[in-house]
Structure formats: C-alpha cells, structure tokens
BAPAKOL-234927 format. One line per field, with one value per residue (C-alpha): residue number from 0; residue in three letters; chain; z negated, y, x. Coordinates in Angstrom, 3 decimals, decimal comma. Each point is the difference from the previous one (the first is absolute). Last residue first. Layout:
N
nr <- NUM / ...
rest <- ALA / ...
kette <- A / ...
zz <- Z / ...
yy <- Y / ...
xx <- X / ...
REM end
This chain:
346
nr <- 345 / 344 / 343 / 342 / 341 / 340 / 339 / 338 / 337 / 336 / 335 / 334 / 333 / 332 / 331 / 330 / 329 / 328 / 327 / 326 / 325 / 324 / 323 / 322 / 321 / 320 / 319 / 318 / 317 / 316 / 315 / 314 / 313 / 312 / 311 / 310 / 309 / 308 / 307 / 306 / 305 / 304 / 303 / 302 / 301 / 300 / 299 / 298 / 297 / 296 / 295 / 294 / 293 / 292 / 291 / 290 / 289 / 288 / 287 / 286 / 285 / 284 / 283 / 282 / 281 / 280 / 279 / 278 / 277 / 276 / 275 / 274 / 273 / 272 / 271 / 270 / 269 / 268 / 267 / 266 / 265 / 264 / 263 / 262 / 261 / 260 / 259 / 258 / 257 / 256 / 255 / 254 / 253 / 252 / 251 / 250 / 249 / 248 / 247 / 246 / 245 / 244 / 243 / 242 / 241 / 240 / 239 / 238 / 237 / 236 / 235 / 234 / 233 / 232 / 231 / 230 / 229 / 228 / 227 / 226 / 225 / 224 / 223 / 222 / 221 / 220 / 219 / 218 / 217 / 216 / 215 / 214 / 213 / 212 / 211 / 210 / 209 / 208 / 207 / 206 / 205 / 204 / 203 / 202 / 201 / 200 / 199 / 198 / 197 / 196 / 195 / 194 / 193 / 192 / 191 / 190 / 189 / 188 / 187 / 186 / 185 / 184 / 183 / 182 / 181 / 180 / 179 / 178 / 177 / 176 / 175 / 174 / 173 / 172 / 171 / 170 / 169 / 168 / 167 / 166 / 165 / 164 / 163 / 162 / 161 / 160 / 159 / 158 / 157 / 156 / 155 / 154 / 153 / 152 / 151 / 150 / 149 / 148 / 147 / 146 / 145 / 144 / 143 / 142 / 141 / 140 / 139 / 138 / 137 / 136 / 135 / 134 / 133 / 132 / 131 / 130 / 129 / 128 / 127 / 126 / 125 / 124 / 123 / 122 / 121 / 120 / 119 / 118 / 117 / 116 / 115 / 114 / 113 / 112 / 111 / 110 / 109 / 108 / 107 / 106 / 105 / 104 / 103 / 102 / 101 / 100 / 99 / 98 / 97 / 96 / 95 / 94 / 93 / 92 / 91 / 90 / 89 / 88 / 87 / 86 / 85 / 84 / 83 / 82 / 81 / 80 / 79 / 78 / 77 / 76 / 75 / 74 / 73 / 72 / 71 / 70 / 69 / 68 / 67 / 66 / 65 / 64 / 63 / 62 / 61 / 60 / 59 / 58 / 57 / 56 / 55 / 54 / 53 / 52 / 51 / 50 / 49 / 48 / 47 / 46 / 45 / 44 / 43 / 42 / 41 / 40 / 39 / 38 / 37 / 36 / 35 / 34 / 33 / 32 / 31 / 30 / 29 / 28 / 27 / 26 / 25 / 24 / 23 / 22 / 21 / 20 / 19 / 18 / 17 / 16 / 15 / 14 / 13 / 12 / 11 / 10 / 9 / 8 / 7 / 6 / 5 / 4 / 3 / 2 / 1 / 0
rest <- UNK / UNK / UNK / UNK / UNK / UNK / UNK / UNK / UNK / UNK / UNK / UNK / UNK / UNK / UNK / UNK / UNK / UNK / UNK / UNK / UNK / UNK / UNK / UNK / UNK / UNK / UNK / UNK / UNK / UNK / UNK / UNK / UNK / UNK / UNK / UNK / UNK / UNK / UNK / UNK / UNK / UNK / UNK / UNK / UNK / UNK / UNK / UNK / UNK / UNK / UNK / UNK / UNK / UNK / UNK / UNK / UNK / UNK / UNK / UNK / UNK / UNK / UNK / UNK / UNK / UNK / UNK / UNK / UNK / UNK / UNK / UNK / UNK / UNK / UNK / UNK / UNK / UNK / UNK / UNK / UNK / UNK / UNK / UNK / UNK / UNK / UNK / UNK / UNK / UNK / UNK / UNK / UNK / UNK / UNK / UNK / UNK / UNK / UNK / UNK / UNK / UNK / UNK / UNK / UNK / UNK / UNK / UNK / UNK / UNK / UNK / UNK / UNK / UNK / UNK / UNK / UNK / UNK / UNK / UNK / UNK / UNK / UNK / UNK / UNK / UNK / UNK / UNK / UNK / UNK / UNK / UNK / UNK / UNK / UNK / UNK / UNK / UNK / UNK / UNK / UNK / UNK / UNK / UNK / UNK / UNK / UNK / UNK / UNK / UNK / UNK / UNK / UNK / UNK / UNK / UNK / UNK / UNK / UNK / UNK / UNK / UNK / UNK / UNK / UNK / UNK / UNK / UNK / UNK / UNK / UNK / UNK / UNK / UNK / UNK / UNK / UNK / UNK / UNK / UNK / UNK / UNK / UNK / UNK / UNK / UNK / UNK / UNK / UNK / UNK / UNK / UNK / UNK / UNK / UNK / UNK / UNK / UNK / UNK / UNK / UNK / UNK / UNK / UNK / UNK / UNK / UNK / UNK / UNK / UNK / UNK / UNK / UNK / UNK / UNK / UNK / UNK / UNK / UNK / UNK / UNK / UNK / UNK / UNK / UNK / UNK / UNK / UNK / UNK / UNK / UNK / UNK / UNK / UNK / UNK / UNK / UNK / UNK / UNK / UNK / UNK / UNK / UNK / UNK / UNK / UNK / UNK / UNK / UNK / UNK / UNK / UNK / UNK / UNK / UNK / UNK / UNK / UNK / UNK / UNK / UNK / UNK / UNK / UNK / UNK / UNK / UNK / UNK / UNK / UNK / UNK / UNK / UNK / UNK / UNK / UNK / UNK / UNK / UNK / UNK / UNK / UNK / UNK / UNK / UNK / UNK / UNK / UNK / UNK / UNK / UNK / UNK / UNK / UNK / UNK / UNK / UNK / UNK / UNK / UNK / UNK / UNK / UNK / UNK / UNK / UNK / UNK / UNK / UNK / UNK / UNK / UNK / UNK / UNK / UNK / UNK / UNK / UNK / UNK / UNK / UNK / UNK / UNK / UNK / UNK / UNK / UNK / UNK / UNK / UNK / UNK / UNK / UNK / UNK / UNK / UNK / UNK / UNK / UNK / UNK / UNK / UNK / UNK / UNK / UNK / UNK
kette <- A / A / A / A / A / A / A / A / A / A / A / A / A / A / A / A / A / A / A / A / A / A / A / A / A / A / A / A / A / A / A / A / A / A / A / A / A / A / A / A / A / A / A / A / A / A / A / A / A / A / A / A / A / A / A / A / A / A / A / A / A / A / A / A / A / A / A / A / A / A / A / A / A / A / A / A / A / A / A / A / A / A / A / A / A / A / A / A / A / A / A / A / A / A / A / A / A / A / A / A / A / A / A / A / A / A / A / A / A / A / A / A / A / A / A / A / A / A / A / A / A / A / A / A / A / A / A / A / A / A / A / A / A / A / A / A / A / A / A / A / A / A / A / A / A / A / A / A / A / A / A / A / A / A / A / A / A / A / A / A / A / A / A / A / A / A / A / A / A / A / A / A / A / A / A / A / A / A / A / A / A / A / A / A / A / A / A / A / A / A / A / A / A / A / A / A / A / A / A / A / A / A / A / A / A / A / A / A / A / A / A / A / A / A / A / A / A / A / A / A / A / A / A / A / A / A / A / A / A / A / A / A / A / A / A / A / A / A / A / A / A / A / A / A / A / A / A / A / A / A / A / A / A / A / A / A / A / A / A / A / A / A / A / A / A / A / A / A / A / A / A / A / A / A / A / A / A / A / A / A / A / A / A / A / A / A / A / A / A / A / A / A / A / A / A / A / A / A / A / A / A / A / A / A / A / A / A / A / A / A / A / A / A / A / A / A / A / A / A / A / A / A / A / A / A / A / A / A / A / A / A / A / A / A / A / A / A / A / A / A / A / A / A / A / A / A
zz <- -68,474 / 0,514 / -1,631 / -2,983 / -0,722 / -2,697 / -1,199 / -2,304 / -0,920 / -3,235 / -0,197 / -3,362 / -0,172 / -1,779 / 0,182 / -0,796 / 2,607 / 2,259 / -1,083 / 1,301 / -1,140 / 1,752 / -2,502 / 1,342 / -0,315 / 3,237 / -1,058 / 1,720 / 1,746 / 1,856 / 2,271 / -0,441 / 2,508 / 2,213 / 0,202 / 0,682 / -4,081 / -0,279 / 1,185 / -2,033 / -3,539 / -0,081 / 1,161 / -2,673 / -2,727 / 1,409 / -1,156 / 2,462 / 0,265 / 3,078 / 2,384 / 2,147 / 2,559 / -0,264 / 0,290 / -4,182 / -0,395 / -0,605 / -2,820 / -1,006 / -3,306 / -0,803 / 2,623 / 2,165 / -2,714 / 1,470 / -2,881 / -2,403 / 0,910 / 1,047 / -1,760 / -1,374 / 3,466 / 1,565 / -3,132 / 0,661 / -2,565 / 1,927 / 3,386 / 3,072 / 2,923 / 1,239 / 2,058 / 2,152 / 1,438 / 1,121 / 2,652 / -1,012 / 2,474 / 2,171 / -1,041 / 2,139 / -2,159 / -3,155 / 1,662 / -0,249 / -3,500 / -1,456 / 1,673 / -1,082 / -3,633 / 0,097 / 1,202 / -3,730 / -0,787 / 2,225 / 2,047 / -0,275 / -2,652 / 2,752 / 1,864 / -2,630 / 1,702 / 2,200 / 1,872 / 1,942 / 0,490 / 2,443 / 2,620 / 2,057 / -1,972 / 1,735 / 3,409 / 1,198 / 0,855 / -3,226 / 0,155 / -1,735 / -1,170 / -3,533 / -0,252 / -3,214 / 1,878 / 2,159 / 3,276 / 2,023 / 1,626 / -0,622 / 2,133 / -0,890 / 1,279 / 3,875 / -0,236 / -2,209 / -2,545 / -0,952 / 1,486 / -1,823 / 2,114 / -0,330 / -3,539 / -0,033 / 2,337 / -2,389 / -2,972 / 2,157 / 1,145 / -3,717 / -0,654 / -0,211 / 1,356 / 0,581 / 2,099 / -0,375 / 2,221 / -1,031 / 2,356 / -1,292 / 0,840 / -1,961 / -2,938 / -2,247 / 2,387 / 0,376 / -3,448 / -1,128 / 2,581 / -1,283 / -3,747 / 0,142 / 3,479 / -0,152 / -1,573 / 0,683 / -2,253 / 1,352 / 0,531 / 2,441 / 0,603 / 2,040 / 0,362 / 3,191 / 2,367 / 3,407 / -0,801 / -1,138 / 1,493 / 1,087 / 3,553 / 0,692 / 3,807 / 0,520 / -3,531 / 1,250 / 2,428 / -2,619 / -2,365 / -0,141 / -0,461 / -3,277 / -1,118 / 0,504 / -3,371 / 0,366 / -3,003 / -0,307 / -3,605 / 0,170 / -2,156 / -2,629 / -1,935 / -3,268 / 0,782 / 3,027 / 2,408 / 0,694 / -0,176 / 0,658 / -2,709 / -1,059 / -2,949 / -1,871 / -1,470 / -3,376 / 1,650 / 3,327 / -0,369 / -2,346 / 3,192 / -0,096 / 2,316 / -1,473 / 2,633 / -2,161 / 2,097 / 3,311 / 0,995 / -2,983 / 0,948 / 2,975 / -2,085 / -2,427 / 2,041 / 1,541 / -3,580 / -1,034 / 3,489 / -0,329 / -4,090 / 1,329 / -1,135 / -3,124 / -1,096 / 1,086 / -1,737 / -3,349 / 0,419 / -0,897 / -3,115 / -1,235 / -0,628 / -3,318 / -3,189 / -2,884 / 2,337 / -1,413 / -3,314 / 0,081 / 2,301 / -3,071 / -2,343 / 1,767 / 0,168 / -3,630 / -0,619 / 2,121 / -1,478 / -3,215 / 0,975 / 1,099 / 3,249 / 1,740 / 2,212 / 2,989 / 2,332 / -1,095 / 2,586 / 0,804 / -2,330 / -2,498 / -1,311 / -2,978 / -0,732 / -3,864 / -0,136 / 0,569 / 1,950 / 2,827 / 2,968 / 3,169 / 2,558 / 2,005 / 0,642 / -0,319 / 2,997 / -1,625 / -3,017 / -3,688 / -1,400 / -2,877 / 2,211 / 0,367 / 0,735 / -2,039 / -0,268 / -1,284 / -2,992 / -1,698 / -3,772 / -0,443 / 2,723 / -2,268 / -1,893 / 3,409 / 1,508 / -3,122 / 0,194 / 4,030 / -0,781 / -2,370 / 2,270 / 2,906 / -2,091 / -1,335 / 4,376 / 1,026
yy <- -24,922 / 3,041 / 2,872 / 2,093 / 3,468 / 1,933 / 3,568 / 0,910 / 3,028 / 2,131 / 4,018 / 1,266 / 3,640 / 2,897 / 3,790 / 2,960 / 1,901 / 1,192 / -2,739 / -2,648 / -2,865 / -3,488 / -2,624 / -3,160 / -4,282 / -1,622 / -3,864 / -2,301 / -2,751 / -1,149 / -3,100 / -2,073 / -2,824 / -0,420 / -2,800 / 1,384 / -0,925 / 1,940 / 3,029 / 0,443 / -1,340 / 2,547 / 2,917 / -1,327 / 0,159 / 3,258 / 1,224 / 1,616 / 2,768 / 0,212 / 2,495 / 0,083 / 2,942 / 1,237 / 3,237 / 0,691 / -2,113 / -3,999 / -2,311 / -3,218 / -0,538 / -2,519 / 0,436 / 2,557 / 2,887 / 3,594 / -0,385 / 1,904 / 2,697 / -0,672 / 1,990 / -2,803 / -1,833 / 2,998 / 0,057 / -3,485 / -2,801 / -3,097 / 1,016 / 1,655 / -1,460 / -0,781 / -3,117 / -1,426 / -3,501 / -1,111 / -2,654 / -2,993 / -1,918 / 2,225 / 1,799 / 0,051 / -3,188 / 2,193 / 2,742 / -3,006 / -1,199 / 3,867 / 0,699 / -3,294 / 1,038 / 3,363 / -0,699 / -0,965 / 3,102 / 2,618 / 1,794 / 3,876 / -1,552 / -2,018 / 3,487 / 1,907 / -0,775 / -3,159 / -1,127 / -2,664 / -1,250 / -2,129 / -0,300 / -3,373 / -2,935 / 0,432 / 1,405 / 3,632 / 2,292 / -1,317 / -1,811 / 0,598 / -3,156 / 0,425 / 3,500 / 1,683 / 1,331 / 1,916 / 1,272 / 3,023 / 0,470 / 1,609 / -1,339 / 1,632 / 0,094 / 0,469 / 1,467 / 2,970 / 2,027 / 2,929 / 2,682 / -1,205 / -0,884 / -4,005 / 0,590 / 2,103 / -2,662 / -2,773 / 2,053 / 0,942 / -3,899 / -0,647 / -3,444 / 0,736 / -2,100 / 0,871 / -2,205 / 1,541 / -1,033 / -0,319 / -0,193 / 3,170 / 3,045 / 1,613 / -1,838 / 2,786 / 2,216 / -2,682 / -1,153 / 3,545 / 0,182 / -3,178 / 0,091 / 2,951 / -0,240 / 0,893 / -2,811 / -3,313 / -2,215 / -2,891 / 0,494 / -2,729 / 0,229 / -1,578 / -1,134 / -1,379 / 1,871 / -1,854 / -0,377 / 3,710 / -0,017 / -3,408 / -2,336 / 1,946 / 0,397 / 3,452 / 0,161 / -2,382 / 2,367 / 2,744 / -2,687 / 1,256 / 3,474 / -1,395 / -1,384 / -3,672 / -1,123 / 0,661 / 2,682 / 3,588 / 1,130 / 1,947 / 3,597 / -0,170 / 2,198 / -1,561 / -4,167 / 0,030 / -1,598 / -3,811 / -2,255 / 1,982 / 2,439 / -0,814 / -2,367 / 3,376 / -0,059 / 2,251 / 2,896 / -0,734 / 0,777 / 2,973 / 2,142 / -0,521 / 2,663 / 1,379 / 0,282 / 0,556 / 2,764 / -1,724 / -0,257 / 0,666 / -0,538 / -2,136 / -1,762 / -0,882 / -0,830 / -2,997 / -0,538 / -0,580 / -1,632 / -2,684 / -0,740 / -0,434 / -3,736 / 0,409 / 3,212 / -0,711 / -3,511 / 2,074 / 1,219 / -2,614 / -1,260 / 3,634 / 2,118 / -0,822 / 1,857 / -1,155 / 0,341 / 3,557 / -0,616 / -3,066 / 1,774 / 2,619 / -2,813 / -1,724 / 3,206 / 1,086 / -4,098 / 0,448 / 3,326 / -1,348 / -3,007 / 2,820 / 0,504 / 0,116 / 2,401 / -0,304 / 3,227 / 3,363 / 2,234 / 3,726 / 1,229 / 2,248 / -0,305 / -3,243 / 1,482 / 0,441 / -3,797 / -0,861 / -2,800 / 0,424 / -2,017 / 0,795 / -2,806 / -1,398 / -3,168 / -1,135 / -3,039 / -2,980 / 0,551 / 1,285 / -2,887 / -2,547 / -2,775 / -0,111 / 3,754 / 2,928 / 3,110 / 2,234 / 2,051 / 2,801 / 0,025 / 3,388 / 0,736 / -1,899 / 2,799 / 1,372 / -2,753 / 0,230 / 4,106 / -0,807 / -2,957 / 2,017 / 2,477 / -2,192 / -1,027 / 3,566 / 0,259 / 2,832
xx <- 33,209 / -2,397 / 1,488 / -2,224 / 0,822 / -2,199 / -0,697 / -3,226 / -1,089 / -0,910 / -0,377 / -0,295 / -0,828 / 1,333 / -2,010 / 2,087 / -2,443 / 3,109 / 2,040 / -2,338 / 2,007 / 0,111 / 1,447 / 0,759 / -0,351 / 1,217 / -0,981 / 2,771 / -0,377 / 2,985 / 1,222 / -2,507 / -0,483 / -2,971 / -2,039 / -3,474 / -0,416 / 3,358 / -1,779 / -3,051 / 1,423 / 2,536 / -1,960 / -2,438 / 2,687 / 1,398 / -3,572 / -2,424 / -2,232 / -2,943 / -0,776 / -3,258 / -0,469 / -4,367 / 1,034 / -0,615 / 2,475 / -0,785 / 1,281 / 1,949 / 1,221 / -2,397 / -2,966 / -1,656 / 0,346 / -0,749 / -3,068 / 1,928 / 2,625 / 3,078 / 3,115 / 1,742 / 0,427 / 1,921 / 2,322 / 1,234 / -1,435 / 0,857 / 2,453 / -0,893 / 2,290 / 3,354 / 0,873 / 2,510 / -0,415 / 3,896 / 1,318 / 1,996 / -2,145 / -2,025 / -2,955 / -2,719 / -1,735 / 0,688 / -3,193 / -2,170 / 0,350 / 0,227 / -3,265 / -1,555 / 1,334 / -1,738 / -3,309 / -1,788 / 2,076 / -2,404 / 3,014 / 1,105 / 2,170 / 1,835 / 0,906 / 2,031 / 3,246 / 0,122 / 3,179 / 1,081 / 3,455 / 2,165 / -3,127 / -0,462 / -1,232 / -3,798 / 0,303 / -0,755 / -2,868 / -1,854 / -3,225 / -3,027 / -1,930 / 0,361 / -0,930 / 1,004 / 3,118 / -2,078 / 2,037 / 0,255 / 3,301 / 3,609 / 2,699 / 3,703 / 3,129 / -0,541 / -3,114 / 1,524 / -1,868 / 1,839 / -2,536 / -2,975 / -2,940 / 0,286 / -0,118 / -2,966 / -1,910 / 1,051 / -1,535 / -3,351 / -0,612 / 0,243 / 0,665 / 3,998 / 2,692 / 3,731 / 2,551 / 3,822 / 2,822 / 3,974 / 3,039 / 1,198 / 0,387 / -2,845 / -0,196 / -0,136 / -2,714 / -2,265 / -0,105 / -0,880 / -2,562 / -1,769 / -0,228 / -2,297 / -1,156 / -3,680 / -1,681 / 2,610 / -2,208 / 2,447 / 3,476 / 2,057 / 3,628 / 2,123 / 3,544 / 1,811 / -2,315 / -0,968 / -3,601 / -0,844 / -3,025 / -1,369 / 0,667 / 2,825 / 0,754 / 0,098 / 2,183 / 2,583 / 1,701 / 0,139 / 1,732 / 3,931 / -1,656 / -1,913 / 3,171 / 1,446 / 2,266 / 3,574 / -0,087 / 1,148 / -1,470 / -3,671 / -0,148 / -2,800 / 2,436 / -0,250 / -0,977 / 2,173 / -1,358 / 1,684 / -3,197 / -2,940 / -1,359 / -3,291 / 1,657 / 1,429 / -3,783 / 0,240 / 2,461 / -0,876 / -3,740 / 0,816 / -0,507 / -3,199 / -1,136 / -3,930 / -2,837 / -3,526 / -0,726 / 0,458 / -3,878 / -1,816 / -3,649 / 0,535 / 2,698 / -2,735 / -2,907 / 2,391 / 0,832 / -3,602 / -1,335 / 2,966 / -0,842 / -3,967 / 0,053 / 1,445 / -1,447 / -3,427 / 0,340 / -0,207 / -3,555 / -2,015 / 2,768 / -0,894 / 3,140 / 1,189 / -0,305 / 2,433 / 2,620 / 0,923 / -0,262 / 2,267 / 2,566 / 0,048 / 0,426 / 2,495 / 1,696 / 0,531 / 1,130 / 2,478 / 1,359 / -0,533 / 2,137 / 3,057 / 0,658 / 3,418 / 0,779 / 2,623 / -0,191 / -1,360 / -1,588 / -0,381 / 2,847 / 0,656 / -3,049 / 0,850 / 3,442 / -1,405 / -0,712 / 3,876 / 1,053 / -2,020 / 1,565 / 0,075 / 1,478 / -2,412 / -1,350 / 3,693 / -0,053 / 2,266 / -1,388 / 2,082 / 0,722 / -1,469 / -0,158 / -3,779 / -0,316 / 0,638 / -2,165 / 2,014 / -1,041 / -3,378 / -0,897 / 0,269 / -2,846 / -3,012 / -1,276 / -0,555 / -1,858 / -1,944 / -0,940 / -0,540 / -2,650 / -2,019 / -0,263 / -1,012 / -2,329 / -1,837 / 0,092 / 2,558
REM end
C-alpha cells in the first residue's frame, strides 16, 4: 500500500470509535434504512463485509480534502479534455465490448431504498401484486397492436436511464411481474442495449430498451413528455461532464408526470474510489477520468439538492450513504461514500 494510503488507514482507524446513525432532518431514523449494520464496537470491525451508518469525524474530512487536493493538483490538459466529453459514447461502447456482462450486479436493494418502483397496490415485502379493478396487461393485448409507443396502455411506468447491462432492470422485471407496470431502459452503448435485449428475462411486452443519449438535446424519447410515474438513474449522471448535468436533469423532469418521482443514487464527495486517483486523471473539480477513458464525478447532497429542484422538482430525500467496506481477508477498512436522493415533480 502507497506511504498515503497508509497513513490514511492508521487515521481511519483511530477514527472507528466514534461511529452513529445518520439521522435525517427530523431527527429519525429514514424512511428507506440504507442498511442496517451498525459497528458499535471497534473490535467487531472484520466481522462483517460492510458497516452501515458512519459518521466522520472533521479530521476525517479534512484527511480527505487533502488527499483529493493532491490528487487534482494535476489536470488533464484543457487540449485533451474535450476527448473525454465528446468521445463518452465510443468509451463505454469500448467498454462493454471489453467486459461484456462482467460488471452485472442484481440490485436487489432497489426496493428496499426506492419502494416508489413498485406499482400502486404490490406489496412492498413480497413484491406480490394485490387484486385491483384497474385493466391488466392481458385486459390490453388488443390495444398493444395499436399503440402508438411501447408500453402506452400501462397504468404505471418506469423509465431507467444508464441501463448498462441490466442491473436495475431485471430485478424490476421480475418484482413487478404481474402487474400492469412497463419498464423503458436507455443506454448509449449499442453493446449494453444489445446485452440486455439478449438476456433471457427480458420481455417485449414489459419492457422497451433502446439506444438513446441523454446529453443530446434533440433526441427524442419513444414516448410522450408527462407520461412515466418514476425515473430512475443510478451512477449514470456522474458519468456526465457537470456543465451538462442540469440540462440533463431539465429534460429528463419533462417525462415525468405530475406527482411522479426522479430517483437517484450516485458517487458521493470524497468516496474511496476518488481517493485513490492518481495525478493528472483530473478533468476538473472533483471530476475525473479512469484509465478507459469513462468520466466519474463526486457529488455533495447539497449539489444533488440544488440540481433537481432548480428543474423544479421537489425533495423528497437526500441522504449521504456513508459506509465501511472491510477487506477481512487483508484487514484492510475503506470508506465508501454515496449519495441517495428522491425528488417528485409537483
């Protein structure tokens, strides 16, 4: 291990005995748990892969800045950054060539943190659907020949962009089987979509996935502004240069329809992953490319805030998911640092 990475271990661990609950504005426990492992003893510290709920200390804070400080200090030159921003399709295209479906991972947590993907009635535990007297998808079959978009005759819809593989997508598919419920998913890698499309649970008639750049202004959508109930983006807006963020928040809210949800999850400030860059892999503050030319960037809940209400959207939660991930084999303890958000449109 680097002489800094050292140095950054021996303070994290001085650090474990001061670990608690995260509590949001109220002073409660959150609605969704972000897990529920909690060290409250030091000595338990590798018992366990993860550790839900820390708290950092100022010196742990002010340990990172430093080490993000270090580490941006060299920037990529300003002639070479537009490659990453306007070659972005070319670099995860080149990516899922390379790895195909190894990076596939079933987020099963999604219904744990984001019970708003189930459609109205499903039963939050067992994913099972509750008898209801609205039309089902067997109730529409003579519709769907006749549907002017995908999906068109569902009664709640769902909308993921950054798709990859499936990740989010397959595990929605197989909870809300049943129900009157259709999923759109977007990727801009031709190869991502492709793998999707291949997997055995994907289903024409509850999901569309497609090929679409949500940086692109122009780009149309195979359905109608105000007409999905929730829309969901997990580590896919950090993938995006920030001066494009807010346009791509602006114009994915216009799908939304009133009193519908914008769920997000993504890397957040001071994460382990951006610690450990190198110099010169900065593009700008906070933001920075991997060595395959993908761009990630690190976000506060205070930006998450400001980037969603100023497309109008309402917060619901915004939460910083602060963890421990322990490599028990190696006795190695890591801080891992996200960011979890709902906003509804009003």
């Amino acid at each position: 291990m680097h002489s800094s990475q050292c140095h950054y271990a021996a303070k994290l661990a001085k650090s474990l005995g001061k670990l608690c609950l995260r509590k949001n504005s109220t002073g409660n426990r959150p609605v969704a748990p972000l897990g529920s492992r909690i060290l409250t003893n030091p000595n338990d510290i590798y018992k366990h892969n993860m550790w839900d709920h820390v708290q950092w200390t100022e010196e742990d804070k002010e340990i990172a800045r430093l080490k993000t400080e270090e580490n941006s200090s060299e920037r990529v030159p300003l002639n070479e950054q537009v490659i990453f921003d306007r070659d972005a399709d070319k670099m995860w295209e080149k990516f899922y060539e390379t790895h195909h479906n190894k990076f596939f991972k079933n987020r099963q947590w999604l219904f744990a943190e984001f019970p708003e993907l189930l459609p109205l009635g499903q039963n939050r535990r067992t994913g099972t659907t509750q008898p209801s007297s609205e039309p089902t998808l067997e109730k529409h079959q003579d519709n769907i020949q006749t549907a002017s978009y995908p999906g068109e005759y569902a009664t709640f819809k769902i909308l993921e962009v950054g798709c990859g593989v499936g990740n989010s997508v397959f595990p929605i598919l197989k909870t809300i089987k049943g129900a009157d419920a259709f999923v759109y998913c977007c990727d801009f890698s031709l190869n991502a979509v492709e793998m999707v499309k291949a997997h055995p649970d994907y289903d024409t008639s509850m999901c569309h996935s497609f090929v679409h750049d949500i940086c692109e202004e122009a780009a149309p959508f195979p359905f109608p502004p105000r007409s999905v109930d929730a829309i969901l983006a997990v580590f896919v807006l950090s993938s995006i240069h920030p001066e494009r963020m807010q346009g791509v928040v602006n114009r994915l809210s216009t799908y939304l329809k009133h009193g519908g949800i914008f769920l997000f999850r993504d890397y957040g400030r001071y994460d382990l992953s951006q610690l450990r860059f190198k110099k010169g892999r900065c593009l700008s503050e906070n933001f920075y490319t991997r060595g395959d030319g993908t761009c990630v960037y690190y976000f506060t809940k205070e930006e998450v805030h400001n980037l969603f209400t100023n497309a109008g959207l309402e917060e619901v939660q915004n939460l910083e998911d602060q963890r421990l991930q322990v490599n028990r084999g190696k006795k190695v303890v890591m801080r891992r640092v996200w960011v979890q958000s709902k906003f509804r449109k009003t």
